[in-house]
N, C-alpha and C positions, 0 to 999 in steps of 0.2 A: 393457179387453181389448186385447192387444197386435194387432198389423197380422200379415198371413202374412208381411210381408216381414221383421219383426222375426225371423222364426226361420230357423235355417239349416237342420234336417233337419225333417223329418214326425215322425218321434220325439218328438222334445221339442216339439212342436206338440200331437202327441197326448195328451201326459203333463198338460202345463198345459189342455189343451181340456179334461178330465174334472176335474182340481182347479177350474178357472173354472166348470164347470158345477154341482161340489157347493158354491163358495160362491154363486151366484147362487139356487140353490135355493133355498137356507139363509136367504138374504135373504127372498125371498118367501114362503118359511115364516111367518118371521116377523112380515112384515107387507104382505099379502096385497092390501092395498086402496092408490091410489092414484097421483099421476100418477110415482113413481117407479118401484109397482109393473107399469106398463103398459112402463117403457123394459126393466126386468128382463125382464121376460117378453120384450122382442122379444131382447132379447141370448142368451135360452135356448135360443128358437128358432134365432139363426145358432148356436148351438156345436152343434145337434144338426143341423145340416143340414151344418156342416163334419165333425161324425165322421160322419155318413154316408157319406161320400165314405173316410173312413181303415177304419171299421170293418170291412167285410167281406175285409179280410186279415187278422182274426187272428181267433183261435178263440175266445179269452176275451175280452168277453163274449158272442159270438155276435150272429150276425143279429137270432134270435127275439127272444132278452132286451134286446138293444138298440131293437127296435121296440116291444116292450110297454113300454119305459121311455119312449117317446117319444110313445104313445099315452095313457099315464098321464098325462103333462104337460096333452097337447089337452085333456084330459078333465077336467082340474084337480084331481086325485090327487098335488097337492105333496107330501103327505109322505109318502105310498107312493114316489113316484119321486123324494125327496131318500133315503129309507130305500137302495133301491135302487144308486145312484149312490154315495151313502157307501162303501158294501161292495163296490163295483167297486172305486172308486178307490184304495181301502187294502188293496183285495187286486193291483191294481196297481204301486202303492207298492211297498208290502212282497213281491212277488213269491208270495206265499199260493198265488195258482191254479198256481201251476208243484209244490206240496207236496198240494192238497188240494183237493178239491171243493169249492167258494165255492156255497153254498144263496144265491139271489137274490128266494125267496119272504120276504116278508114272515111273520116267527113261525118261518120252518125255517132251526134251523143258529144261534141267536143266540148259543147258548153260547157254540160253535166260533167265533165271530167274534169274541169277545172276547179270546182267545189274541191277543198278540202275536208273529207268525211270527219280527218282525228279531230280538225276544228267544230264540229258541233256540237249544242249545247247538247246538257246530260237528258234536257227538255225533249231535244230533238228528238235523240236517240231512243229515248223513250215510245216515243210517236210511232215509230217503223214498228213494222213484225218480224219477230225474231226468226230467223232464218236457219233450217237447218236439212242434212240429206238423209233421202233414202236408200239402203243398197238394196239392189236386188239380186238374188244370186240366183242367176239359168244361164246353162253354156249352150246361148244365142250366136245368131250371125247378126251382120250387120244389120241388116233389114231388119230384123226382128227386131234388135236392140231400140231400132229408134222408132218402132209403132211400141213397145212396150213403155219409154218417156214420153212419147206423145199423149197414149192413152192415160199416163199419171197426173203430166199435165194440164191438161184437158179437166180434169176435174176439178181445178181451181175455182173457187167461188168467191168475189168481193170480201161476203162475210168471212173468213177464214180469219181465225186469230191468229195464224202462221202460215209460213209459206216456206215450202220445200221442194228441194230439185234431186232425180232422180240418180245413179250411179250404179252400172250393171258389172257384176263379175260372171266370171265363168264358174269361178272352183271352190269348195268347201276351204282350201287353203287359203285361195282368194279373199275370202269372206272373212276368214282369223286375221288374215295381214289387214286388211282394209278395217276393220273396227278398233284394230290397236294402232292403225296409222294413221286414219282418216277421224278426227273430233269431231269433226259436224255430224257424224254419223249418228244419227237416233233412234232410228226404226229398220228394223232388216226384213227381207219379205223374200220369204225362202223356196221357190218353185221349184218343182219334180225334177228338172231336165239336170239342175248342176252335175257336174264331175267333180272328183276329190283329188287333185291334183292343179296346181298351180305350174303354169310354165314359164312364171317369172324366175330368171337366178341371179338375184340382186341380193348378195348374203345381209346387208342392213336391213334387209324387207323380212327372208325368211329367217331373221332372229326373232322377228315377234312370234313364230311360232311356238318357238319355246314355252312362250307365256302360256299358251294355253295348255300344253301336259296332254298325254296321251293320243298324243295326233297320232301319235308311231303305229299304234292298236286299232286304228280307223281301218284299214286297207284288211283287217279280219270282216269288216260290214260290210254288210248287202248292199249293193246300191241304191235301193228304194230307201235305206234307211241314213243315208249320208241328212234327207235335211230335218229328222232328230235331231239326229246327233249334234248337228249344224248348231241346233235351238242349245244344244245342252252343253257343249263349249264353250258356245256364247258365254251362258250363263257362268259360266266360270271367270271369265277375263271382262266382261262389259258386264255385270249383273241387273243395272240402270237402264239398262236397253230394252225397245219390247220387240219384239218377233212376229214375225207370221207366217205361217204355213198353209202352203197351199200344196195341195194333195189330192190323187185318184185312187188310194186305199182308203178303204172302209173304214168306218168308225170303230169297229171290234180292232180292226190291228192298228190302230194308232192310241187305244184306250190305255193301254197296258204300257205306252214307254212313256220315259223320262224326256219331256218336252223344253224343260228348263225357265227360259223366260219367254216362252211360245205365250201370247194372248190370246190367240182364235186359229183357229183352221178353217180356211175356206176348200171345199172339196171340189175337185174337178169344174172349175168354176172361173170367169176370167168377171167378177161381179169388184170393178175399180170403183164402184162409188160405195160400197160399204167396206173393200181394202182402204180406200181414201177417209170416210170419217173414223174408223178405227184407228186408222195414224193418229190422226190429228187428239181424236178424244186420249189416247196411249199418253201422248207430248202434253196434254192437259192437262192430265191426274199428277203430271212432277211439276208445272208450271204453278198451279193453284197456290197459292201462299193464303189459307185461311184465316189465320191472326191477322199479318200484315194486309191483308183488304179487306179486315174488317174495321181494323183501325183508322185504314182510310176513309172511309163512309163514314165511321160515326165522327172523323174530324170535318168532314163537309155540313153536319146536320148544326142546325139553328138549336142551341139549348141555353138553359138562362144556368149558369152555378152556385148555389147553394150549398155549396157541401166544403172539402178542403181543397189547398192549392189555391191559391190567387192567382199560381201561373198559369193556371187552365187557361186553354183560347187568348194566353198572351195577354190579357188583363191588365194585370200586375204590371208588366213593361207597358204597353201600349199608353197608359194612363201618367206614365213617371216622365220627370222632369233631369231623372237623374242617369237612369240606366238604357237611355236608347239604344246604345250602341252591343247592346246585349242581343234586342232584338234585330239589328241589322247584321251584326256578325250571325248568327244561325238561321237568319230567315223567320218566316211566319209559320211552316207546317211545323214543324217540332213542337212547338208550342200550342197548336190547335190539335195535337196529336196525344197530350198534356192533359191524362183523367185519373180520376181514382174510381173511377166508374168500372162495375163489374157487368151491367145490363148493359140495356141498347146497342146489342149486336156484339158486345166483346165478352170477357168470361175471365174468372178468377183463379190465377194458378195455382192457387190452395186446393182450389175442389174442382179442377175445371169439366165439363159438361158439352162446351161449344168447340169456339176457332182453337181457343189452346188444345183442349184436345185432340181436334184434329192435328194440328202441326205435331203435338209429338206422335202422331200415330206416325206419321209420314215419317218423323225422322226416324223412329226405329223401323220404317221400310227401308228410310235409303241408308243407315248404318249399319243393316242387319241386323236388328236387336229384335229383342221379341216385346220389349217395352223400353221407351225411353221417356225420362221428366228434364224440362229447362228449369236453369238456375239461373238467377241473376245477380249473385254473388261470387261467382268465379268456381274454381275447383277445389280451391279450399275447401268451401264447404260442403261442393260433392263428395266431396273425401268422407268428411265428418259423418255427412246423413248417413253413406254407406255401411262404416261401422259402425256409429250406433244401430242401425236398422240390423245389423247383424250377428255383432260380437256382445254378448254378455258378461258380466266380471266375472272373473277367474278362467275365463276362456282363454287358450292359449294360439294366439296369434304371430307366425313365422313371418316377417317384416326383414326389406333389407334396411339396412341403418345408415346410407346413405338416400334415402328419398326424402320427399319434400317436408316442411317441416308439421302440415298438417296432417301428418299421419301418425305424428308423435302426438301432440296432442287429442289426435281421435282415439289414442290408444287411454291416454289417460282419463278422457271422454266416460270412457265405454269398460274403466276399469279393467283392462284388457292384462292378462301376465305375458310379457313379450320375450320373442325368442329372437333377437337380432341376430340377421346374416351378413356375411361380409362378403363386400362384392372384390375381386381382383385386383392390387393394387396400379397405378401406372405411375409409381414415382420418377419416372424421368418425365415426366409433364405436369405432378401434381394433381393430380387428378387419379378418381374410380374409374373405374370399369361396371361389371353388371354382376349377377350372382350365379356362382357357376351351378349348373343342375348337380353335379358330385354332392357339393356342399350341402343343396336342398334335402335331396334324399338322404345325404347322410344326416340332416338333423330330424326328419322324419323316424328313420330308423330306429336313432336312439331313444326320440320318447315312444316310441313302439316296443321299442324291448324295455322302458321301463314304466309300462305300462298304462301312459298317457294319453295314446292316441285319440283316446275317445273324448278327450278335453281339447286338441288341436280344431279352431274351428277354422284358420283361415291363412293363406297365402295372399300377401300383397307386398308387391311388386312395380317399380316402374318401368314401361315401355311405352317408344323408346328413351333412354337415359337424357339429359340434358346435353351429354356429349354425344350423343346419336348412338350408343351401343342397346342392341337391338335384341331381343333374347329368343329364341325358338317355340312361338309361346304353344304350338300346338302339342310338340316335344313333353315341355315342362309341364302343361296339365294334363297328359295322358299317364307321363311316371308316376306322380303326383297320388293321382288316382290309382293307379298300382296298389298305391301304399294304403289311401286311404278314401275310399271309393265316393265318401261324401263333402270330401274338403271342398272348400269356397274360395273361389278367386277372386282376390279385386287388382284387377289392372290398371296404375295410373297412365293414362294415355293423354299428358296432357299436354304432349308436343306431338301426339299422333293421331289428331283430327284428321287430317290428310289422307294418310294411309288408307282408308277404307276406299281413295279412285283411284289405286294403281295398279295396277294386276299385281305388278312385284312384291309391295309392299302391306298390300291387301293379305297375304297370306301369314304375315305375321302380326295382325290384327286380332286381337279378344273372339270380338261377336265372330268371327269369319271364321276362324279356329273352333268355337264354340259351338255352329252349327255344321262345320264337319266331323268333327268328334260326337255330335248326336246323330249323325245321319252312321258315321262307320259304327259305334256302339249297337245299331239296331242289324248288322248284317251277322248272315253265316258265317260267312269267312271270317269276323273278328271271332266270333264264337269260339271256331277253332283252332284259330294263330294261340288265342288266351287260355283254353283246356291244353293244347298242348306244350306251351311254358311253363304253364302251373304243375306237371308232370316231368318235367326237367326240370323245375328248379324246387323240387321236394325235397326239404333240409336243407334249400341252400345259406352258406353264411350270409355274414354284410358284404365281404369283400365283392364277394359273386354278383350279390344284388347288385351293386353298386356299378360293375361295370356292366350289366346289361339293360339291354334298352327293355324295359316293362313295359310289357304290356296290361290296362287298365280290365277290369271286367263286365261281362254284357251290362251288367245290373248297376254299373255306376252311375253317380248322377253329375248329369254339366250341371254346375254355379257358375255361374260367371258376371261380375259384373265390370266395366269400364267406366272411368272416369273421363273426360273430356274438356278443355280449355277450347271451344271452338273457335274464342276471339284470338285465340295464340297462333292457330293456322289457317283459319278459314276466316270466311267473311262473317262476321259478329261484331256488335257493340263491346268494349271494355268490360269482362266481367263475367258475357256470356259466354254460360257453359252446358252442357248433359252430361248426365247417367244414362249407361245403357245396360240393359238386362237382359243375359239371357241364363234365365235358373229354373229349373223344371220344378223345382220346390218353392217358386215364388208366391204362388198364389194360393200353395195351400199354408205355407209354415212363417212365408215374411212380410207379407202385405198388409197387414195391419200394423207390425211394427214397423213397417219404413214410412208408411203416412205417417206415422208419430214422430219417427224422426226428422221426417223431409218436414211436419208442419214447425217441430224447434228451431230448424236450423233457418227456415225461408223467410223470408219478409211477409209479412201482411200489405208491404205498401211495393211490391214488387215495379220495376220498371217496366212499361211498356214498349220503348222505343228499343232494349236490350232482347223483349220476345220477341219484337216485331223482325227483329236483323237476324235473330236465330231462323225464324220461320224463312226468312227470305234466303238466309245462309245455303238451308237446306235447300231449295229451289234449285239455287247457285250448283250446289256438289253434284247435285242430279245430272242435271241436263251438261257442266260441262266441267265436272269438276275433274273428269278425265283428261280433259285438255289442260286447265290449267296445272294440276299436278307434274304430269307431261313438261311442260315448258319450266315448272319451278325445279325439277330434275336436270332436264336438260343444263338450265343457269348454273347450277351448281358445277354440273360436271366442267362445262369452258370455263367457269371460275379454278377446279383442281388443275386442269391441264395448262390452264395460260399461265398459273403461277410455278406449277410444276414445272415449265420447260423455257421460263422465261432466265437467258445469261445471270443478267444482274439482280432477281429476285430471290434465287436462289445461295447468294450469298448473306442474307440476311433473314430471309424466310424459308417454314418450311410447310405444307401441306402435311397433315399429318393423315395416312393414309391406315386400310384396315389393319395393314403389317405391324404399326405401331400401336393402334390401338385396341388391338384382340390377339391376344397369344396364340402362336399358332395349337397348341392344341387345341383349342374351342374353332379351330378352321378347317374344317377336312377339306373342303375345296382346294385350298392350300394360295385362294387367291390374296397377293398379298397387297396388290394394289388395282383399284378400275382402271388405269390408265399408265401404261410406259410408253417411252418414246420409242422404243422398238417396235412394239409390236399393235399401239394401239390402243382401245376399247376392248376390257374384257368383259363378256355378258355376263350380268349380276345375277341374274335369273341363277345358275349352278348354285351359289355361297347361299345366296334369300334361302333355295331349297332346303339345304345340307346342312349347312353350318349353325353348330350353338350357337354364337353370337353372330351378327354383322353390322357394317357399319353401314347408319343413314347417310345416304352421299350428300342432301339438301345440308347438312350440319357441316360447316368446312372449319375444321381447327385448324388455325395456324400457330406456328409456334415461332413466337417476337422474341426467344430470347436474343438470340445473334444480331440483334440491335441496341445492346446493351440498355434496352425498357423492361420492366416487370410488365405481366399484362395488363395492371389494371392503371400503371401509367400510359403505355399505348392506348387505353381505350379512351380514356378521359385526356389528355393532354395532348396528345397526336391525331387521332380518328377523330374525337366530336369537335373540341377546342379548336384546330386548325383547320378543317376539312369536312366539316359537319356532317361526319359517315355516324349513324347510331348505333349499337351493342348492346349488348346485355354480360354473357358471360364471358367470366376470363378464369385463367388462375397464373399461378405464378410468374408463366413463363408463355402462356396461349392464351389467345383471345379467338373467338368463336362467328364466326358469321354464320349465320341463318337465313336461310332461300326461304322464300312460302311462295304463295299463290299471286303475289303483287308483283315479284321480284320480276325484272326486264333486263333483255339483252344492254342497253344503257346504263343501268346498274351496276352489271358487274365488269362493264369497261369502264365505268368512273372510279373502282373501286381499283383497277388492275394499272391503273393513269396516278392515282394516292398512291399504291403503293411504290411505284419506278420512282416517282416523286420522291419518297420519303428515301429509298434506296438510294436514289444520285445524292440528296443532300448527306448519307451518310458519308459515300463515298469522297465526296468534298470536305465532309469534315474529317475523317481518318486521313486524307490529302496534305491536310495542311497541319496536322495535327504533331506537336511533338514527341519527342519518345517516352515522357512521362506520363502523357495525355494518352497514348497509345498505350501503355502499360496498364494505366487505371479502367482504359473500356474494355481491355481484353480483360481486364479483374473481375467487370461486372457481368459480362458475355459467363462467364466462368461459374460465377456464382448462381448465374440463373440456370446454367444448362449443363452443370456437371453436381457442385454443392448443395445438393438437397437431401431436405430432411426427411427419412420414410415416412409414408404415412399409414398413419396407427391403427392398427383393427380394433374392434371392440375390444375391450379391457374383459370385463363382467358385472353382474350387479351384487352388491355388498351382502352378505347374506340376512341383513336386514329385512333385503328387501325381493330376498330369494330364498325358496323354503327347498329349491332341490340345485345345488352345483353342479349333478351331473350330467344333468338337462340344460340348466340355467337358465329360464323362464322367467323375467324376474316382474313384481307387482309395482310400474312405473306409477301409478295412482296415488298410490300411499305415499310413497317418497315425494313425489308433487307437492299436496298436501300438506305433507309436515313441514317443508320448508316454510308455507304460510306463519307460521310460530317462529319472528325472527329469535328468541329463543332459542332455537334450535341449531342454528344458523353460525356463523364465525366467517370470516375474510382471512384470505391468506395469498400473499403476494408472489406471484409467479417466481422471479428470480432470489427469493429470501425465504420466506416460513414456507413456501410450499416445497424448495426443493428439501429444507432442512426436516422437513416432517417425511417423506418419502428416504431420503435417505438416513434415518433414524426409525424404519421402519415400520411407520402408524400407516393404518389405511384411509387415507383419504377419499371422503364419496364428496361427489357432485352433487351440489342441491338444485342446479339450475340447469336448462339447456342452455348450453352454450353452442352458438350457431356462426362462427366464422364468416365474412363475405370477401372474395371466394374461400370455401367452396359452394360454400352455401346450404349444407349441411349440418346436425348435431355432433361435434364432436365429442361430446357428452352430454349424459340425460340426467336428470335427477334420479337417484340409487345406484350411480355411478360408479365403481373404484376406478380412481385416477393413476394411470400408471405411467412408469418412467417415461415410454415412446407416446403417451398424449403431451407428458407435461415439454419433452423436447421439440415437440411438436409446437406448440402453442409457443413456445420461446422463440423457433426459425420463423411462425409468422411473421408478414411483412404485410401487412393489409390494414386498411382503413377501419374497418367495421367488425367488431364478434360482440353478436346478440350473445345477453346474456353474462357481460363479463364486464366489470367497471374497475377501469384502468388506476383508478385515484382510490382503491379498497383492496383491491384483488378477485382471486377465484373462489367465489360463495360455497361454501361444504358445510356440512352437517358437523354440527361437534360430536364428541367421542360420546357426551351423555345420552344426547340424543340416538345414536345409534343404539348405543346397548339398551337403551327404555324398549326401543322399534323389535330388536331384536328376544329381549323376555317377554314382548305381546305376540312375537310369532311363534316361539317356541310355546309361550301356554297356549294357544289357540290351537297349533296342532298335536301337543297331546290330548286339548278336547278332544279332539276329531279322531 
C-alpha cells in the first residue's frame, strides 16, 4: 500500500484507497486464516479509517452504507462486505452512480450491475440526467442530517432535467475542503448553524485550504458572519458554483457584505421547494448551450436549399455514386447541421443578435472577461484582430521576440515600431525561458527618460510559454502600470484555456488578474500603500525603481485582453478559438475599431459546427471543468514521479523539473522541484503565489539527450513511427508531452511502458555493442547534452529601419515591404558570403522572417542586423524545417543600396518632422 506522501491529490488517494480495499478483501476471502491473514486484516482496518476521514464529502457511497461496510468487516462478514465494496468501486470506476441508482444490498440490483456503464453508446448516455451534488453546510447531528437529505430529496419530480444527491458538512473548512475535493459539487447551501473549524487531520485534505487564502483572518469573524464569508471564499477557488444562503439576520445586515457567488438568501425559512427549483434553474443557466441547440433544431426542421453548399442536409453525398463513404464515415447530423443560413433560429457571427450572442455572453461569465468573441480561425488570427483593433502605426509596441509567429506579422499588420524583449536563455536544453519583469521595466524606463512613453501603446506577451514557464501576470501589470498607468495588455494564452478551472493556476490567469487589480485599484488602502511610495520614492533613480515592487496608481486603467486556443486545451473543434476583454476603455475608445478589425480578419462563411463546440466547450468548463483540470494535473504529476524515480529511466531520461527550467532568482519559494523521493509532494499553491515565474506541471519536458536521439528524432522515429505516441514540440535535445483535459491514467502508463521499452532496448544495444560503437554513442550523448550553441538575443534593427538606437524600436512594416522589390534583395550562403561579409565587417540585415522548427520562433525579422551569435547559430542548427530560409540560395538580406536609399528617406522624413 502506497505512503499519503506517494499521492499528490486526495482524489487519486481516494480512487486507489477503494481498489486496495477490494483486493485486500478478495485476499482474505480467499483465505481467511493465518499469520498473513492477520497483517491483511490490520491493512483493512487502516484503508477504512483513512476513507473515513475522505468519505463524508461525497454522497456516493454515503455515510450510512460506508459504516455498515465497515461494520460488516468487524463482524467478519468478508464476503458481504468484499460483495459491497466490489460494486462501489466499479460503480466508482465507471461512473454508474452519476447514471443510476447502485443497489448496495446484497441480492438487489444484481442484474443492473452487470450492465457495463463504460460500454454504453454516447446515445445512451445522452439519454440519462446529468448527475450532480449538493453540500450543505450546518453542524447537525445525525438525525437532523438525514431529515435535511430526505427533505431534499423528496422534492424530486419526474420533470427534473437533473438530478442531485445531497452531502452535509459541519464546518466552513469542511465546506473549502469539500468543493476543492469533491467535483460533483455544484450548488452549496449554507445554513446559520455551521462552525468554522474542521475536525478532520488529514494533511492531503487541509492542503486544499491553502487554495482558498485568508482562512487564517476568518477566526477575527463573528460567528453569524462565517456563512458570508463561506459565499465569498467560495467565490475565490469555485467561482462556477452557485450558493445559497439561508439566514435569520435581517436584510439591512446582510445588504452591505460581500456575498460572493451567493444567488438568493432565503431568510429564516426551511421553504425546500423554491431552495430545490433555485438549484436546479442555478445548474441550468451553465447547462444551456444556446448556439449548439439551436443548431440542433434548425437541423431537425424540413427546408428546401436554394442558396449555397450542396453539402447542406447531405444532399451532395446522399445523391453521389462516388462519395458514400464520406457520409458513412461522419454520420448524417453534421451534414444536416450544414447551413449558411443566418435566420431560422441561428445568427450571424459578424453581427450576432441571437444564440451567438448569447454563447459569448456566457463565455465571458465563465472566463471572467467582461466581453468575449469566438473565432473560427484559430488564434492566429485572434492575435491579429487584437492588434489591429488596437495598435496604430508608429505606435510602439513592447513584444517578446520569442512568441508565436503571428504576432510578428500583426505587428507589421498594424505598422507597429517594435521594441523586442528577450526572455532568459536555457541553453543547456535549447530552449527560452519567459521575460524577466527587470528587463520589462527597464525598457519602459528608458523610453520614459527619453521621452516616449506616450507613444508606448502596448505589452504582449505569452502565457503560459510553450514550455509551460508561467509569468506572475498580476505582478507584471501592476509594475507596468506604475510606469504607465494606461498601457494595454494582450496576453497570448493559447495553451492556457484550462487555467481559468484551477484555483492554482486561475490566479495567474489575464481576466482573473485583471479583475482583481480593478477591484484592489478602487480601495483605500491601495490609495495609501501608492501616496506613500510615491513619497519615498521622490527622485528615486532607475536602479531603485527597478528593484522595487511598484505600486500602480488609484487612477489607472486595467486593459487587458487574452487570446485563447480553446481547441488546444479544452473541448473545441480544430481552430476554435476566443478573445477575452476586460478594458475599461473598451467601449468608449475601441469598439468600433475592433468590429473593423474582427470584421477584416473573420470569415463571412464562418463554420458552424466549430461555434457550436465552442458553445458546448463552455458548457463543458462550467459544470466540470474543475474536475477535469483536477485529473489532467494530477496525470501529469504520476507522469513526473514515475519517471523521476523509475531505476532504469533515469539513465536515459530526464524530467525536467522548475530547478532547471527558472533560475532560481525568479524563485523565491526556492521550490526547486514538485516532487523528491524524500520528502514527497510539495504544495504548488506557495511558488503559483510568490514566484516570478513557475512552472506548468501538465507540460512535462523530458530531456532524450542521454539516448544518443536529437528531439525531433525521438519524436518522429521512436514515439510516432514505432509506438504511435503523438507530440508536438521538441528541441534539440527535449521533447514535450502535454496533459489536457482528455489525458487518462492509461495514458500515461502506456507512455511510462514506451519508455522502459525504449530504455531496455537501449540497454541491450550499449550490451552488445563494441568499444567503437560505444565511443560513437557516448559522442552523440555529448553533443546533444554538453556541445551547444548559445542561443542568440536579439541583435537590433539596422538603422534603416530605426530612427532612435537608444530606445531601439524599430519600423518592422517598411522593412517587410521593401523586401517585396526583389530588387532590393541579394542571397547569401550561410557557410561562404554570409560569413565572409560579417567578418569584413558590412552589416547584414534580414529581409525575411526566418522561423526555425524547433524552435519555432523568429530568429530574425526583416530590418534585422545579423550578428555573429545568430549566424553561429543557424550553422549549429540540426533541424528539418527554417521558414523563411532556402537552402539552394541562402539567407535573403537587403543589399547595401537598398539600405542606404531606406535610410536617406528616414533621415529626410525626420528632419521634416
Amino acid at each position: 500500500m502506497q505512503s499519503m506522501s506517494d499521492y499528490y491529490s486526495a482524489v487519486q488517494l481516494r480512487s486507489d484507497h477503494w481498489s486496495a480495499l477490494r483486493e485486500r478483501l478478495a485476499e482474505l476471502d480467499r483465505a481467511p486464516e493465518g499469520r498473513r491473514a492477520n497483517t491483511v486484516r490490520n491493512e483493512i482496518g487502516k484503508l477504512f479509517d483513512s476513507l473515513a476521514m475522505i468519505e463524508p464529502y461525497w454522497a456516493f457511497p454515503g455515510n450510512a452504507a460506508f459504516e455498515q461496510m465497515r461494520r460488516q468487516f468487524e463482524h467478519g462478514a468478508i464476503e458481504d462486505v468484499l460483495y459491497t465494496v466490489r460494486r462501489v468501486t466499479r460503480a466508482l470506476i465507471s461512473g454508474a452512480y452519476r447514471r443510476r441508482h447502485i443497489p448496495l444490498d446484497r441480492g438487489v440490483g444484481d442484474e443492473a450491475d452487470n450492465d457495463d456503464d463504460a460500454m454504453l453508446s454516447l446515445e445512451a448516455r445522452a439519454l440519462s440526467k446529468p448527475y450532480f451534488e449538493v453540500m450543505i453546510v450546518d453542524d447537525v447531528n445525525e438525525h437532523q442530517e438525514r431529515w435535511l437529505k430526505s427533505c431534499m430529496q423528496s422534492m424530486r419530480r419526474p420533470e427534473d432535467a437533473f438530478i442531485y444527491e445531497p452531502v452535509v458538512v459541519p464546518s466552513l473548512q469542511d465546506a473549502l475542503i469539500g468543493v476543492l475535493f469533491n467535483h460533483n459539487v455544484q450548488a452549496v447551501v449554507v445554513r446559520p448553524g455551521l462552525r468554522l473549524e474542521s475536525k478532520v487531520d488529514l494533511p492531503i485534505l487541509k492542503r486544499y485550504l491553502n487554495r482558498a487564502g485568508g482562512v487564517e483572518e476568518i477566526e477575527e469573524i463573528a460567528p453569524e458572519d462565517y456563512g458570508p464569508e463561506l459565499c465569498r471564499l467560495i467565490a475565490k477557488v469555485r467561482p462556477e458554483l452557485d450558493a445559497y444562503l439561508v439566514t435569520d439576520r435581517s436584510v439591512e445586515d446582510i445588504a452591505g457584505l460581500d456575498l460572493g457567488i451567493c444567488r438568493r438568501v432565503f431568510y429564516n425559512q426551511e421553504d425546500f421547494t423554491e431552495l430545490h427549483l433555485n438549484i436546479l434553474r442555478g445548474v441550468n443557466s451553465r447547462y444551456k448551450t444556446p448556439f449548439f441547440t439551436a443548431l440542433k433544431e434548425y437541423s431537425k426542421q424540413p427546408t428546401g436549399v436554394f442558396h449555397a453548399m450542396p453539402i447542406s442536409r447531405g444532399k451532395s453525398i446522399s445523391r453521389s455514386h462516388w462519395i458514400q463513404d464520406m457520409g458513412a464515415f461522419y454520420g448524417p447530423n453534421i451534414f444536416m447541421a450544414e447551413t449558411s443560413a443566418t435566420s431560422g433560429g441561428l445568427d450571424s457571427l459578424l453581427e450576432p443578435h441571437g444564440p451567438i450572442k448569447d454563447a459569448q455572453e456566457r463565455a465571458a461569465r465563465a472566463f471572467g472577461a467582461k466581453q468575449t468573441f469566438f473565432a473560427t480561425n484559430g488564434t492566429s488570427t485572434c492575435n491579429k484582430i487584437v492588434v489591429q483593433a488596437l495598435v496604430r502605426p508608429g505606435d510602439i509596441v513592447l513584444i517578446d521576440r520569442d512568441c508565436h509567429k503571428s504576432h510578428h506579422y500583426g505587428m507589421v499588420l498594424a505598422g507597429a515600431h517594435v521594441r523586442y524583449l528577450d526572455s532568459y536563455p536555457l541553453n543547456e536544453y535549447s530552449m527560452y525561458g519567459a521575460v524577466p519583469l527587470h528587463e520589462i521595466k527597464r525598457q519602459l524606463l528608458k523610453l520614459k527618460a527619453a521621452g516616449k512613453l506616450h507613444k508606448v501603446r502596448m505589452l504582449l506577451l505569452t502565457n503560459c510559454t510553450f514550455d509551460g514557464i508561467v509569468y506572475n501576470v498580476e505582478r507584471v501589470m501592476e509594475e507596468c502600470l506604475a510606469i504607465k498607468p494606461d498601457l494595454i495588455f494582450l496576453w497570448d494564452e493559447a495553451w492556457f484555456a484550462f487555467a481559468r478551472f484551477g484555483p492554482t493556476y486561475r490566479q495567474r490567469t489575464a481576466m482573473n488578474a485583471a479583475n482583481t487589480l480593478r477591484e484592489r485599484l478602487r480601495t483605500e488602502a491601495h490609495r495609501k500603500a501608492y501616496e506613500k511610495q510615491q513619497a519615498e520614492l521622490e527622485n528615486a533613480d532607475e536602479a531603485t525603481l527597478l528593484k522595487t515592487r511598484l505600486i500602480p496608481p488609484p487612477n489607472a486603467r486595467v486593459r487587458v485582453y487574452a487570446t485563447q486556443s480553446t481547441h488546444k486545451t479544452l473541448t473545441a473543434l480544430r481552430q476554435g478559438s476566443m478573445i477575452h476583454v476586460n478594458d475599461q476603455d473598451f467601449k468608449g475608445e475601441v469598439e468600433a475599431s475592433f468590429h473593423e478589425a474582427y470584421m477584416t480578419h473573420t470569415s463571412t462563411s464562418p463554420n458552424y459546427q466549430i461555434i457550436a463546440s465552442l458553445d458546448v466547450g463552455r458548457r463543458q468548463v462550467e459544470l466540470e471543468g474543475f474536475e477535469f483540470v483536477q485529473r489532467q494535473v494530477e496525470a501529469a504529476m504520476s507522469m513526473r514521479r514515475a519517471i523521476a524515480t523509475h531505476p532504469l529511466l533515469k539513465k536515459y531520461f530526464k524530467v525536467l523539473t522548475a530547478g532547471d527550467m527558472i533560475p532560481a532568482e525568479y524563485r523565491e519559494s526556492k521550490v526547486e522541484s514538485y516532487y523528491s523521493a524524500d520528502q514527497g509532494w510539495v504544495d504548488i499553491w506557495d511558488c503559483w503565489e510568490k514566484d516570478e515565474f513557475v512552472l506548468d506541471a501538465t507540460r512535462v519536458t523530458l530531456a532524450v539527450g542521454g539516448t544518443g536521439w536529437d528531439g525531433d528524432t525521438f519524436k518522429t522515429q521512436i514515439l510516432m513511427d514505432k509506438f504511435g505516441i503523438q507530440i508536438n514540440k521538441t528541441s534539440r535535445n527535449t521533447v514535450l508531452f502535454m496533459t489536457n483535459i482528455g489525458t487518462t491514467r492509461s495514458s500515461v502508463a502506456y507512455l511510462i511502458e514506451v519508455l522502459v521499452e525504449i530504455a531496455k532496448s537501449l540497454d541491450d544495444l550499449l550490451d552488445d555493442a563494441s568499444k567503437m560503437e560505444r565511443v560513437a554513442f557516448e559522442r552523440r550523448v555529448r553533443n546533444l547534452m554538453q556541445d551547444l550553441p548559445p542561443l542568440p538575443d536579439f541583435s537590433r534593427f539596422h538603422d534603416a529601419f530605426c530612427s532612435d538606437p537608444e530606445t531601439g524600436e524599430g519600423d518592422i512594416r517598411t522593412a517587410f515591404f521593401l523586401s517585396y522589390d526583389e530588387e532590393n534583395c541579394d542571397y547569401l550562403e550561410l557557410g561562404g558570403a554570409l560569413q565572409e561579409a560579417l567578418a569584413s565587417g558590412r552589416e547584414v540585415v534580414s529581409a525575411s522572417f526566418i522561423i526555425p522548427y524547433p524552435p519555432g520562433f523568429p530568429i530574425l525579422v526583416p530590418g534585422q542586423v545579423v550578428s555573429r551569435e545568430i549566424l553561429d547559430f543557424m550553422l549549429a542548427l540540426d533541424v528539418n524545417e527554417i521558414h523563411g530560409y532556402r537552402a539552394e540560395l541562402g539567407l535573403r538580406v537587403f543589399t547595401d543600396a537598398a539600405l542606404k536609399a531606406q535610410l536617406d528617406k528616414r533621415n529626410k522624413a525626420s528632419q521634416g518632422d
